[in-house]
N, C-alpha and C positions, 0 to 999 in steps of 0.2 A: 322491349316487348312490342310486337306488332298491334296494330290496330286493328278492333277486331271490323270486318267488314259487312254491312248490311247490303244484301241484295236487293235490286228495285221493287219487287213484288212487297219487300217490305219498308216502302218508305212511307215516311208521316205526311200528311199534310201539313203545308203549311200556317202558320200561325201568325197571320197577321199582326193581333193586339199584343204579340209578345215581341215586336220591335218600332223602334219609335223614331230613328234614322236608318235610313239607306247605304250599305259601305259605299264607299268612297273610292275604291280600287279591286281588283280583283288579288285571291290569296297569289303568296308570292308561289305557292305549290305550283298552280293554275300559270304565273305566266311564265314559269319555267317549263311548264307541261308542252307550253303554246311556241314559246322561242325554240325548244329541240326538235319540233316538229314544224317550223315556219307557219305556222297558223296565225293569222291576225287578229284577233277577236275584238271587237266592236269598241269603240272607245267608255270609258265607263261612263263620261258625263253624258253618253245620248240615252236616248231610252231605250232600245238594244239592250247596251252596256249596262245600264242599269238593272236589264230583268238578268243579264247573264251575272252582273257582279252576287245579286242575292241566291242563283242557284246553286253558286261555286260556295259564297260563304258559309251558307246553309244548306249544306252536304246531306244526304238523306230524307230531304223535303223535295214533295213533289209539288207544283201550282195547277188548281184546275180553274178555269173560266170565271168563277165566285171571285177567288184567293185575287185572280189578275186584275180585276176589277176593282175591288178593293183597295188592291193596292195603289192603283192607278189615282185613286178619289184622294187615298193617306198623304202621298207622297206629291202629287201633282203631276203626275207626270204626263205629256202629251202624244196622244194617238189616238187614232182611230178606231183601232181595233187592240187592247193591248196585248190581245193572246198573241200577237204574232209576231210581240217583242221575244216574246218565250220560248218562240217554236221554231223552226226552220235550224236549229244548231249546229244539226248532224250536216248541212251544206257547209258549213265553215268549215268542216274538219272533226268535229268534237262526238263524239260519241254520246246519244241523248236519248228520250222518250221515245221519241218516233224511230229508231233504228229497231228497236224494242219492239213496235207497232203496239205503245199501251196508249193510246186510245182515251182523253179527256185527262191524258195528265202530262204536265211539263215537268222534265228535270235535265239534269248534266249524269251523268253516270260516273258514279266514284269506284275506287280510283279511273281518273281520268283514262281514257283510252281514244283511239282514232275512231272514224265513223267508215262505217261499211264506203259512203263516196269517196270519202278522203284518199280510202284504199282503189277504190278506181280509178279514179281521176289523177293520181301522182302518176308523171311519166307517161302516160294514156295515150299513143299516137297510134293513127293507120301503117300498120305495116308495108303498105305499096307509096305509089309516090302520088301528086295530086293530081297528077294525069290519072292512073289508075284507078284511082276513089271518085273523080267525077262520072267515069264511065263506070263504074258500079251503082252509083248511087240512080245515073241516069235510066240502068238496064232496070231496076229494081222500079221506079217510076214508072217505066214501058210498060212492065207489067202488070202493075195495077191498074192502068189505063187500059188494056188491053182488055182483063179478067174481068175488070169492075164498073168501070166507068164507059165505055165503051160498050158495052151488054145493051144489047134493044131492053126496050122494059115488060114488051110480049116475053120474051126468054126468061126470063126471072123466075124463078119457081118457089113453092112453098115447102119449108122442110119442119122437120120434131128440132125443138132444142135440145129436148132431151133426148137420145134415143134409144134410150135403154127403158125407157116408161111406154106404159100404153095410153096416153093422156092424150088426147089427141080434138083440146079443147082451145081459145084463140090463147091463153095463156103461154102454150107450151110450143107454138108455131113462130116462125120466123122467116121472111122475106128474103133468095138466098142466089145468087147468079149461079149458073151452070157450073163454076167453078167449083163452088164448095161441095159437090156432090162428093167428091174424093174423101172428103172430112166427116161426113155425113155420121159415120159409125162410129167412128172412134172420139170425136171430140161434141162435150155440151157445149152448144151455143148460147153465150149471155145477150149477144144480140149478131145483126147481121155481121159482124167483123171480129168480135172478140169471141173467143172459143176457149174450153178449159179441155184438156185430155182424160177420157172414162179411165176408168182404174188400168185396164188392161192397157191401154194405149200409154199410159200414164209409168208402166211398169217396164215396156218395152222402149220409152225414151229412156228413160234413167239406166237399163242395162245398156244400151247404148251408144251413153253418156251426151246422149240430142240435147240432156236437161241438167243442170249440175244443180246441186241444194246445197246449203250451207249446213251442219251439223246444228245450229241455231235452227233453218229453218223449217231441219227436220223435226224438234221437238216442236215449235209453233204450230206443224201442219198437226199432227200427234195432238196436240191438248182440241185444236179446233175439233176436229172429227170425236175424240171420246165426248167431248160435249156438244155434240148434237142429238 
């Protein structure tokens, strides 16, 4: 009979006082998970290995800020900072908290699976050759040099970040070179450089395909907006 499987939204915290050593290795599940997928995961005696050997053995426990602490003081273990033994996983390959985007809590995600980078990064090269790619990279430079950097700072102008508001208070205004006039309608401005797409511009990238979502991150966008 299968094991039945807990979803992350329904994991426990962890419970410190209910262990009183540290495993000593990761489950052999975990490093068969890691050897068919080349994944190196962090040796278990550093402290790394150590926050990653308690995620794997205690499977549906997630660690917040408190719990890492804690454990940090229990066990001895040395860092700086220990939440960052915890975090960063999903760059090893491992599919974790943060691929989730849940937000004040550390885990491994059971059954084990690859991380969104993992899947990027395997195989990952430029398709032209390195002559090619320098001259892209360089044209792409010109341009912001050109657009941005380059701009007298009389020519600069003020725009809505929002533009679909009639707010027109210093909140909602933003410092912006002639270039972005083009963008002016269609996309909210979070600051001078970063820009999100208004609904309708937003609908007209995704038909398309300027913008690709993952089925994941169409439920995320989905929970974020009904709770607003």
């Amino acid at each position: 009979m299968s094991e039945f499987i807990i979803e992350p939204d329904n994991y426990s915290l962890f419970n410190v006082d209910l262990v009183d050593t540290l495993p000593e290795d990761y489950p052999d599940e975990f490093k068969s998970f890691c050897a068919a997928n080349e994944i190196k995961p962090p040796k278990p005696s550093s402290s790394t290995g150590k926050a990653w050997c308690l995620m794997t053995t205690y499977k549906y426990n997630y660690f917040n800020r408190e719990v890492c602490e804690q454990i940090k003081v229990k066990f001895n273990i040395k860092s700086n900072d220990i939440i960052q033994q915890f975090n960063k996983v999903s760059q090893r390959g491992v599919k974790s908290s943060s691929d989730l985007h849940d937000k004040g809590k550390s885990y491994i995600v059971y059954p084990y699976q690859l991380s969104n980078k993992y899947k990027m990064r395997k195989n990952f090269e430029y398709s032209g050759s390195e002559e090619d790619k320098h001259k892209e990279i360089n044209q792409i430079k010109s341009t912001i040099k050109s657009d941005y950097i380059d701009i007298p700072t009389h020519l600069w102008q003020l725009g809505h970040k929002n533009p679909e508001t009639t707010d027109s208070s210093s909140k909602n205004l933003v410092l912006q070179p002639p270039i972005q006039a083009r963008y002016r309608d269609d996309y909210i401005f979070i600051d001078t450089l970063t820009k999100f797409p208004c609904p309708h511009k937003l609908l007209k990238m995704i038909k398309n395909k300027e913008i690709l979502l993952t089925p994941q991150q169409i439920e995320n966008y989905k929970k974020v907006f009904d709770n607003i």
